[in-house]
C-alpha positions in Angstrom: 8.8 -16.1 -6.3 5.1 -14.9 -5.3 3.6 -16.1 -2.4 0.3 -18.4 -2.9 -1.7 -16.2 -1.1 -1.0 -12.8 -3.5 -3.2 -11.9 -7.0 -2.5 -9.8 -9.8 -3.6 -7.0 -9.6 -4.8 -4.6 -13.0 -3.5 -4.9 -16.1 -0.1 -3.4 -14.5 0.4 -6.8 -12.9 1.2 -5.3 -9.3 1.3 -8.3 -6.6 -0.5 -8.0 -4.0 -1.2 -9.4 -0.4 -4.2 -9.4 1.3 -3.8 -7.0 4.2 -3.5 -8.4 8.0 -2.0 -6.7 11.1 0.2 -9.7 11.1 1.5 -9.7 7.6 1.8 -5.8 7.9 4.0 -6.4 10.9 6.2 -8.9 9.1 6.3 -6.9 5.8 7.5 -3.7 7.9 10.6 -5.3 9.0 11.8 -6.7 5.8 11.6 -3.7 3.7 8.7 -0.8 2.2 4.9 -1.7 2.7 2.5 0.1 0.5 -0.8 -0.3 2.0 -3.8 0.0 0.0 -7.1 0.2 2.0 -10.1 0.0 -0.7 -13.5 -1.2 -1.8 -15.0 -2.6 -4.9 -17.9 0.1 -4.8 -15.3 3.0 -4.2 -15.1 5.0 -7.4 -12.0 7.0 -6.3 -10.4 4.1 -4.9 -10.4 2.2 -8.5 -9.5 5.4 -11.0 -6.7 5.7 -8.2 -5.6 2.1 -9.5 -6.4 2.8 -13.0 -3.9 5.9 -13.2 -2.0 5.8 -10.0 -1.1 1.9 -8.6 -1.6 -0.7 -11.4 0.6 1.2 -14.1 4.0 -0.4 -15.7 5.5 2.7 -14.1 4.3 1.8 -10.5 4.8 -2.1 -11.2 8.4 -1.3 -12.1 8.7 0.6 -8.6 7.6 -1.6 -6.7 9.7 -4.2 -8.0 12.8 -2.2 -7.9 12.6 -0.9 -4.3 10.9 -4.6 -3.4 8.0 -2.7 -2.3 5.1 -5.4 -0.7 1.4 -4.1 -1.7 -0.9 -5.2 0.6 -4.6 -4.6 -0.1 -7.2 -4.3 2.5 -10.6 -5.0 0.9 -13.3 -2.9 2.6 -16.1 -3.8 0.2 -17.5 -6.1 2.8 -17.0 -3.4 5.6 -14.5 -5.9 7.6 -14.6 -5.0 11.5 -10.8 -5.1 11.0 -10.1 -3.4 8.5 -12.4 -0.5 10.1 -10.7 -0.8 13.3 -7.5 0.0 10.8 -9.4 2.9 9.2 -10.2 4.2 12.7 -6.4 4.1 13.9 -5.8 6.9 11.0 -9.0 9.1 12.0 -10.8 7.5 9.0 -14.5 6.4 8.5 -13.7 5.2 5.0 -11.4 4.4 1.8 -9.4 5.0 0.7 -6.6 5.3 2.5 -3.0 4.7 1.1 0.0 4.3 3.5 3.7 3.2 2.7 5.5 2.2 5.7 9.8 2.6 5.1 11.4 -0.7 6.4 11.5 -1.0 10.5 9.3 2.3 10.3 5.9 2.3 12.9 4.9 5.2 11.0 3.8 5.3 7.9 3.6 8.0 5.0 -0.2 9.0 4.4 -0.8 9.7 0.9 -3.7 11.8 -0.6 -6.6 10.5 -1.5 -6.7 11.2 -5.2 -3.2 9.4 -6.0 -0.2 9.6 -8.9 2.2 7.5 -9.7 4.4 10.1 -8.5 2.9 10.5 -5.3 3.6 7.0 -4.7 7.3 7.1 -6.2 8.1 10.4 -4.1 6.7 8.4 -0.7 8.6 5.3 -1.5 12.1 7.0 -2.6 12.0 9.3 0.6 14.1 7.8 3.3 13.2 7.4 6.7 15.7 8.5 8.9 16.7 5.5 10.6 17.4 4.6 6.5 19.5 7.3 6.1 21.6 6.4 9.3 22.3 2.9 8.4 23.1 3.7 5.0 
């Protein structure tokens, strides 16, 4: 059942969270976090979504591996979501990070995305994963 809090987002019909610390925190310890850090007037950051994140393929991922997307709207330049930025060496979006479950460090994906970028970083096991399994 979504939560209250998430939106559609696309046509693909990917749900998504608006990005916290806190809400990254929980997600990390139930399962994979993607972690989308955009803006509204970032060109890349919305052909990315186009092709690469709101797809049917993508959608279907994320539902099979219960993948939570959060989204962390820079549009408004957020001092928190900069401070996030700045923890990766970045001064901008976007910046897309998938986080295995329990992991505290996260896969950083390119800037100009695939779906397959995001299927190869969300089907590769963290090692703590592979000693459980």
């Amino acid at each position: 059942m979504p939560r209250p809090e998430q939106a559609r987002a696309g046509d693909g019909g990917i749900q998504s969270e608006p990005y916290t610390e806190a809400l990254l925190r929980a997600a990390k310890a139930e399962g994979p976090v993607f972690v989308n850090f955009t803006a509204d007037w970032c060109i890349t950051c919305k052909v990315n979504e186009v092709v690469a994140i709101d797809t049917e393929g993508t959608t279907d991922l994320f539902e099979a591996l219960g993948v939570r997307y959060l989204k962390a709207d820079w549009t408004l330049e957020d001092p928190k979501i900069t401070a996030a930025l700045a923890r990766f060496g970045r001064v901008g979006v976007p910046l897309y990070l998938v986080y295995h479950r329990g992991s505290e460090t996260p896969l950083i994906l390119p800037q100009i995305l695939t779906g397959e970028m995001i299927r190869q970083a969300l089907q590769t096991r963290a090692p703590a994963e592979i000693n459980d399994a």
